[in-house]
FIKOLZA-1660 file (N, C-alpha, C; in steps of 0.1 Angstrom, whole numbers, plus 5000, padded with zeros to 4 digits):
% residues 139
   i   px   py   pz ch aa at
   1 5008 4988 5000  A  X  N
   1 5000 5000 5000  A  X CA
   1 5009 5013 5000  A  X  C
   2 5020 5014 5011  A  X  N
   2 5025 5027 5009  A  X CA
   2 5033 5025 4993  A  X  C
   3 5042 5013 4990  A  X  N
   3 5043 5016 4977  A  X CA
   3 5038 5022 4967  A  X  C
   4 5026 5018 4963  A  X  N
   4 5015 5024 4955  A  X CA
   4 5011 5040 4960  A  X  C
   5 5016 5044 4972  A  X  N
   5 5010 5060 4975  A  X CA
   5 5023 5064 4966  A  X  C
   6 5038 5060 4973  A  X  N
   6 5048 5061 4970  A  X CA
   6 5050 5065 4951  A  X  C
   7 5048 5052 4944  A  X  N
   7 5048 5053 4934  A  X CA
   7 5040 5065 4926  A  X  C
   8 5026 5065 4930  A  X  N
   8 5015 5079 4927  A  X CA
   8 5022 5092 4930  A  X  C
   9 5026 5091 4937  A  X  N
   9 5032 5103 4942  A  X CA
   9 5047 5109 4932  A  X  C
  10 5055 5099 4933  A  X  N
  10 5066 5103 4924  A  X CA
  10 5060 5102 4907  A  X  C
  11 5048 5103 4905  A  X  N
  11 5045 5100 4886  A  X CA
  11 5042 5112 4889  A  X  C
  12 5030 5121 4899  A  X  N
  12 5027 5133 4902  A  X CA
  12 5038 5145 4898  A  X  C
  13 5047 5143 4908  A  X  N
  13 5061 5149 4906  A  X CA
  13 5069 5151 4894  A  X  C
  14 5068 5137 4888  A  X  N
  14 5074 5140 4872  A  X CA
  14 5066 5144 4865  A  X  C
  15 5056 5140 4863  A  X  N
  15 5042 5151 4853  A  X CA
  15 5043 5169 4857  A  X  C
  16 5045 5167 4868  A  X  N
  16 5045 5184 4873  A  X CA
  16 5060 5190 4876  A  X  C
  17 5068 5179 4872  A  X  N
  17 5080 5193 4873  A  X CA
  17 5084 5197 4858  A  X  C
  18 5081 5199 4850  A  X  N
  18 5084 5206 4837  A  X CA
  18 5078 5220 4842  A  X  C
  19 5058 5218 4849  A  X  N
  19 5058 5232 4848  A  X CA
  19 5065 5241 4861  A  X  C
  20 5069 5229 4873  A  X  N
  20 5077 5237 4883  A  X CA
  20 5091 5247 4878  A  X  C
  21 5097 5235 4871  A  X  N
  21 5116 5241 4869  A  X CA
  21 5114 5248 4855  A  X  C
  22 5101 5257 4847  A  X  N
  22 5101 5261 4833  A  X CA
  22 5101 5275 4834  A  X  C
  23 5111 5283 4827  A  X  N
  23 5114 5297 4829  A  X CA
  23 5119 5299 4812  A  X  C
  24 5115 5316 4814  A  X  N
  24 5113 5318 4797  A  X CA
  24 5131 5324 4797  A  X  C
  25 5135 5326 4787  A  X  N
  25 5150 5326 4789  A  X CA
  25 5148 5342 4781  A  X  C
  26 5155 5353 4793  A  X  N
  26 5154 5369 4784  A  X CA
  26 5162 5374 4781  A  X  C
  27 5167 5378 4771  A  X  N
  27 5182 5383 4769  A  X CA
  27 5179 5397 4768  A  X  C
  28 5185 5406 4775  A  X  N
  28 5187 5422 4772  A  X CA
  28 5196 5424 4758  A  X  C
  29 5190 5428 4752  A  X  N
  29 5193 5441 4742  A  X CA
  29 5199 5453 4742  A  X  C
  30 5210 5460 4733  A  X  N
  30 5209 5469 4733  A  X CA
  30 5199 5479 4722  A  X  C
  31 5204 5488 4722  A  X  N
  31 5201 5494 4710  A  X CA
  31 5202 5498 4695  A  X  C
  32 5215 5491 4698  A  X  N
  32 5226 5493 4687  A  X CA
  32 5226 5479 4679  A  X  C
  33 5224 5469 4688  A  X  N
  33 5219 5454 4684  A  X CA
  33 5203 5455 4678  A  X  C
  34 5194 5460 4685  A  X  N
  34 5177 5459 4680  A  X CA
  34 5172 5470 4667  A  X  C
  35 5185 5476 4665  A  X  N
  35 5185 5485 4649  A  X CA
  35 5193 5476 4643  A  X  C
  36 5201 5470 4646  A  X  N
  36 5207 5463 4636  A  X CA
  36 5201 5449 4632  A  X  C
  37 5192 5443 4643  A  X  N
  37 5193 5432 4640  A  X CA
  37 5177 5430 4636  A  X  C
  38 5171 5444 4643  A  X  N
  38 5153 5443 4636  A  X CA
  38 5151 5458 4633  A  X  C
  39 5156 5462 4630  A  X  N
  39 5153 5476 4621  A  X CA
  39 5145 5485 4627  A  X  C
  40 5142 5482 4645  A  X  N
  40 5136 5488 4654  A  X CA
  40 5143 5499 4657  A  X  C
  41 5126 5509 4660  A  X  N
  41 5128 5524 4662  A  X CA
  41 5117 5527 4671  A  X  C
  42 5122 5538 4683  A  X  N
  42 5116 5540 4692  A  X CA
  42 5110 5558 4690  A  X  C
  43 5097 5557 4690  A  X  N
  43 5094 5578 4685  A  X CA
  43 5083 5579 4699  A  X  C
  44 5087 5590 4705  A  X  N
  44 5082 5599 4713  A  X CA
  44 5077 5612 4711  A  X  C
  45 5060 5612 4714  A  X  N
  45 5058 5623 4706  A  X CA
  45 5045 5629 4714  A  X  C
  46 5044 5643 4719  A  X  N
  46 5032 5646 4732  A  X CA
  46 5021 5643 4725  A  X  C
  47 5011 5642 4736  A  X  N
  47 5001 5636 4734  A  X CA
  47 4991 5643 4743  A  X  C
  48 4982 5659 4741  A  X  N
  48 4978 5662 4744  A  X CA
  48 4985 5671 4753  A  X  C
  49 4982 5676 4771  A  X  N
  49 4992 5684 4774  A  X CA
  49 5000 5675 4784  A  X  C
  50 4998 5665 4790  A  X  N
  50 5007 5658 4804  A  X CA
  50 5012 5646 4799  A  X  C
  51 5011 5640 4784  A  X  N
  51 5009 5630 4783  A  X CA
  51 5020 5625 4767  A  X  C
  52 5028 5612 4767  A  X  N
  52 5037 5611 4754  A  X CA
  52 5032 5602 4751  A  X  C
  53 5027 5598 4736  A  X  N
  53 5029 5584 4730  A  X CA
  53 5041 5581 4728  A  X  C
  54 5043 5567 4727  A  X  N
  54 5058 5562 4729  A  X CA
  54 5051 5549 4717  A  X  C
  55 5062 5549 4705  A  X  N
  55 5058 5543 4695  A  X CA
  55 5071 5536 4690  A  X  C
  56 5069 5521 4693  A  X  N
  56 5079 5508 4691  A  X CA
  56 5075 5500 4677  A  X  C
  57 5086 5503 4668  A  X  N
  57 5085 5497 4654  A  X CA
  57 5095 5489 4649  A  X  C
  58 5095 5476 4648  A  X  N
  58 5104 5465 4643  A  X CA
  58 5103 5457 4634  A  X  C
  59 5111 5450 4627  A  X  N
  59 5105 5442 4618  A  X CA
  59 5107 5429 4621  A  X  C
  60 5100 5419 4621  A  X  N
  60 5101 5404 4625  A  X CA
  60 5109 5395 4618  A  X  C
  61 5120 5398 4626  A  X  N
  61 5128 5390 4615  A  X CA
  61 5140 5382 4628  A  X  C
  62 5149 5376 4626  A  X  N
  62 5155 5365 4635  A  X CA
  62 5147 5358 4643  A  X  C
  63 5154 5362 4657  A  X  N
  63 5146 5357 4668  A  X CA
  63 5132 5369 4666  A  X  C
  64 5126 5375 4664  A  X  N
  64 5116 5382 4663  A  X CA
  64 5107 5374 4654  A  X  C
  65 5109 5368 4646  A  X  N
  65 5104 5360 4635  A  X CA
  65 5089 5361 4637  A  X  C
  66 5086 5352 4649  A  X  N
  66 5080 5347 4652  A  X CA
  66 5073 5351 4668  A  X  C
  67 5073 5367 4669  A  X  N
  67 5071 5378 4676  A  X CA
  67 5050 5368 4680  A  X  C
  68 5049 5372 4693  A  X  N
  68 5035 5370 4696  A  X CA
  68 5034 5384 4708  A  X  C
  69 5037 5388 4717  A  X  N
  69 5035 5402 4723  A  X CA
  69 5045 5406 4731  A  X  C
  70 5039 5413 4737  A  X  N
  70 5050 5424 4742  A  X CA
  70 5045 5428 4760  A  X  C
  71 5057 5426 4767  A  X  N
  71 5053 5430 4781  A  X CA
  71 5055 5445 4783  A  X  C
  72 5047 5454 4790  A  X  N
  72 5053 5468 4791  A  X CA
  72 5059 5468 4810  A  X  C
  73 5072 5474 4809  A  X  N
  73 5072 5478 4823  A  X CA
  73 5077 5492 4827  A  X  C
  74 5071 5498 4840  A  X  N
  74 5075 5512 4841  A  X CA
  74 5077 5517 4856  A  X  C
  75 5088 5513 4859  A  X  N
  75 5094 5515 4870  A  X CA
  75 5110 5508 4869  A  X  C
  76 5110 5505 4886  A  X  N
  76 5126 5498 4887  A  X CA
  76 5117 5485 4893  A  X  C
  77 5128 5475 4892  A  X  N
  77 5126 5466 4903  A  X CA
  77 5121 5464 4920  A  X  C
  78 5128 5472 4921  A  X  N
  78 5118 5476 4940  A  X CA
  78 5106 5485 4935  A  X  C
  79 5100 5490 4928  A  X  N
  79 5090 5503 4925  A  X CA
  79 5085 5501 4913  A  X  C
  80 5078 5491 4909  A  X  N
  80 5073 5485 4894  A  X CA
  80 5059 5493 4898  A  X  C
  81 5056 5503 4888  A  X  N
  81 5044 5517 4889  A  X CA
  81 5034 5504 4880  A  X  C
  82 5040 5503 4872  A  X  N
  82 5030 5499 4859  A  X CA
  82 5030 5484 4855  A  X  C
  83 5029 5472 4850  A  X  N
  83 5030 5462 4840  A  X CA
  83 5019 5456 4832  A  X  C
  84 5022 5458 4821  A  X  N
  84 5009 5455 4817  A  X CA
  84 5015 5451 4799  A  X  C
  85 5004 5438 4796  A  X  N
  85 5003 5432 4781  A  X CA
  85 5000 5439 4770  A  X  C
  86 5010 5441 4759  A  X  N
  86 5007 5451 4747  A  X CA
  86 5005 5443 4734  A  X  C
  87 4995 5442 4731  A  X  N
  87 4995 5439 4716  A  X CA
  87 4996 5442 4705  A  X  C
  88 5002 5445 4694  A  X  N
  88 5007 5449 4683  A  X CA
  88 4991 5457 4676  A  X  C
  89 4995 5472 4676  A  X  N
  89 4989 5476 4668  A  X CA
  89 4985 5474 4653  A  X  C
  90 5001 5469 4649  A  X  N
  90 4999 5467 4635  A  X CA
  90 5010 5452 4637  A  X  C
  91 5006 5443 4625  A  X  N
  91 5012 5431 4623  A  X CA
  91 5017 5425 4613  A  X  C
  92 5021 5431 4603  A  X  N
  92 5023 5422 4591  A  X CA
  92 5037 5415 4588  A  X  C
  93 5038 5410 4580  A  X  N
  93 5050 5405 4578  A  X CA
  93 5067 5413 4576  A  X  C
  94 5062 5422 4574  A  X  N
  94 5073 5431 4575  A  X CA
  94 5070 5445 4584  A  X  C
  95 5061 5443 4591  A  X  N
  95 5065 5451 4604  A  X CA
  95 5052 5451 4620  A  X  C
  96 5060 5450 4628  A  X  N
  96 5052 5453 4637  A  X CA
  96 5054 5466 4646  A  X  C
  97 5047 5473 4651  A  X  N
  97 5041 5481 4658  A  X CA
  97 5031 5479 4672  A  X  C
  98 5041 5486 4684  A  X  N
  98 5038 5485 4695  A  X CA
  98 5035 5500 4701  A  X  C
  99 5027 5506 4707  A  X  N
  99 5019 5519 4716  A  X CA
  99 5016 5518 4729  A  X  C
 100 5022 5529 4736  A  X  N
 100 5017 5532 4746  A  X CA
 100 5017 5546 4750  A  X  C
 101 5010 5552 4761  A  X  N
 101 5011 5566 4766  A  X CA
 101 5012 5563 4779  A  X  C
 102 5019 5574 4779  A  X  N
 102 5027 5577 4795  A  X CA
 102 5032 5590 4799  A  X  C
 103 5033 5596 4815  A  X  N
 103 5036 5607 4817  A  X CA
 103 5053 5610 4810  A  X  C
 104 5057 5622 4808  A  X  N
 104 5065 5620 4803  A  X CA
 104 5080 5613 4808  A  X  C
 105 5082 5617 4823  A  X  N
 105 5092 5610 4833  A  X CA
 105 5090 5595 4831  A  X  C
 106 5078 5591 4831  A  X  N
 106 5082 5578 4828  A  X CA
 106 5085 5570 4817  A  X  C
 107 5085 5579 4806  A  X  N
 107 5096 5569 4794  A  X CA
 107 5110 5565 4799  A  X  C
 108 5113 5570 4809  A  X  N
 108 5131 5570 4808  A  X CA
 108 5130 5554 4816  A  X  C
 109 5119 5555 4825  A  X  N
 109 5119 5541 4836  A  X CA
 109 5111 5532 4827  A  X  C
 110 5111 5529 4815  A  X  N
 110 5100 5519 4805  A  X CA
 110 5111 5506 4801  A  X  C
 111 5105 5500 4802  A  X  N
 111 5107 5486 4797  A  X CA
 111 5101 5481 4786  A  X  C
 112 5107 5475 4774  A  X  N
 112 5097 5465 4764  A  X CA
 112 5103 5453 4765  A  X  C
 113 5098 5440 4769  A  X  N
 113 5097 5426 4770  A  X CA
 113 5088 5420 4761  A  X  C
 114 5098 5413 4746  A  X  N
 114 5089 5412 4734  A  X CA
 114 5092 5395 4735  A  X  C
 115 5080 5388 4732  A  X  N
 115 5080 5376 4732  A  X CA
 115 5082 5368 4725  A  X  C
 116 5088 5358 4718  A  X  N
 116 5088 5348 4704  A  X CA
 116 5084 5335 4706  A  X  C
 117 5080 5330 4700  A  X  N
 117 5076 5316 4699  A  X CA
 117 5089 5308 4695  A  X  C
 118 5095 5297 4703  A  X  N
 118 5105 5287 4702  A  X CA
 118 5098 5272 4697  A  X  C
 119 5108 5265 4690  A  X  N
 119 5104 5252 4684  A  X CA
 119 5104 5243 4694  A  X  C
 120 5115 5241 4702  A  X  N
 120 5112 5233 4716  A  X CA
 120 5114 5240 4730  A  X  C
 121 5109 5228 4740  A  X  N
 121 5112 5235 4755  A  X CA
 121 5097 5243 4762  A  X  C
 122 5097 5241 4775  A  X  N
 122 5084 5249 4774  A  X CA
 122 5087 5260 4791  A  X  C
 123 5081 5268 4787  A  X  N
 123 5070 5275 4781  A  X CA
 123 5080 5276 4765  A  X  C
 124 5061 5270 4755  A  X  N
 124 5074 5276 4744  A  X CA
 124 5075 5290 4741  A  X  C
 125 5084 5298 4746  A  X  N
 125 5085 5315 4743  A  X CA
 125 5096 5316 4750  A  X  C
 126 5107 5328 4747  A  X  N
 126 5120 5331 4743  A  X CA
 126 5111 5349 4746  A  X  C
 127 5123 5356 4751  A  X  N
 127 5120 5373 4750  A  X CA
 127 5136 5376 4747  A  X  C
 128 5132 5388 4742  A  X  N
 128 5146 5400 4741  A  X CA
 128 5137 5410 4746  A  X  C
 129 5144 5416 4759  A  X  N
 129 5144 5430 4762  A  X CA
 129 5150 5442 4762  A  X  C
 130 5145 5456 4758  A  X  N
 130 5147 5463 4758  A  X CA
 130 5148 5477 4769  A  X  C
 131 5154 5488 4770  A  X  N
 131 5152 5497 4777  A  X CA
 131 5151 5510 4765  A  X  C
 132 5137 5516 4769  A  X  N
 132 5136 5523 4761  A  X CA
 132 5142 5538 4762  A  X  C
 133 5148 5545 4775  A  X  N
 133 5158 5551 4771  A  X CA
 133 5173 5551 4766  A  X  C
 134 5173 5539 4764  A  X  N
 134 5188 5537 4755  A  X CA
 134 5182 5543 4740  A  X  C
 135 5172 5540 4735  A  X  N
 135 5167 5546 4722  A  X CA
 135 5166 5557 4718  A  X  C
 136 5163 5572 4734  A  X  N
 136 5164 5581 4733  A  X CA
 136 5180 5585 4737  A  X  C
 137 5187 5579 4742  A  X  N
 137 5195 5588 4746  A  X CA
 137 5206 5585 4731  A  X  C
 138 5203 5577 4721  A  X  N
 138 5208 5577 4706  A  X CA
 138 5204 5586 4697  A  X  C
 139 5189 5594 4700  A  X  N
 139 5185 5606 4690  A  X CA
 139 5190 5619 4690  A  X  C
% end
């Protein structure tokens, strides 16, 4: 009898630890890499009187290929203000397009975490992240 708990128990364990030990693998980006390697461009532009649109344009290509969304963050690590799921305004095959508005102070503290679909491993999805003031402080 305890065998059989025994045994149930450790099939339990191996069915469930793929989703315990599964983490998405994120590589930081620079800027100088995400122009070169996806023809991404970051435009900042007011948006009424307190307020910026912040407009992320790339084209899907490498690891972007196969682009599904985008995480937004806006703060630091101890003081995360904001996080929230962005979906591509625009999608085609040669370009995507990502939006948001924000006060203007907080573009400098913005995060993009862009997701891709991988062929194995799970979760299957892969990110490159970005800091979106590295983009301004290149214009």
């Amino acid at each position: 009898m305890k065998s059989t708990i025994f045994v149930s128990l450790l099939a339990i364990l191996l069915v469930a630890a793929p989703s315990i030990f599964a983490s998405i693998r994120v590589t930081n980006v620079s800027n100088e890499q995400a122009v070169k390697d996806y023809a991404m461009s970051v435009q900042v532009q007011p948006v009424g009187t307190n307020h910026v649109g912040v407009r992320v344009a790339f084209v899907p290509r490498g690891r972007l290929a196969t682009f599904s969304s985008a995480q937004l963050e806006i703060g630091s690590a101890d003081q995360l203000l904001v996080s929230a799921r962005l979906l591509p305004e625009v999608k085609t095959t040669n370009s995507v397009v990502l939006y948001f508005q924000t006060q203007p102070a907080n573009v400098t503290i913005s995060t993009l975490t862009l997701y891709y679909r991988i062929d194995k491993g799970y979760p299957p999805y892969d990110a490159v992240k970005i800091n979106v003031r590295d983009f301004l402080a290149s214009e």
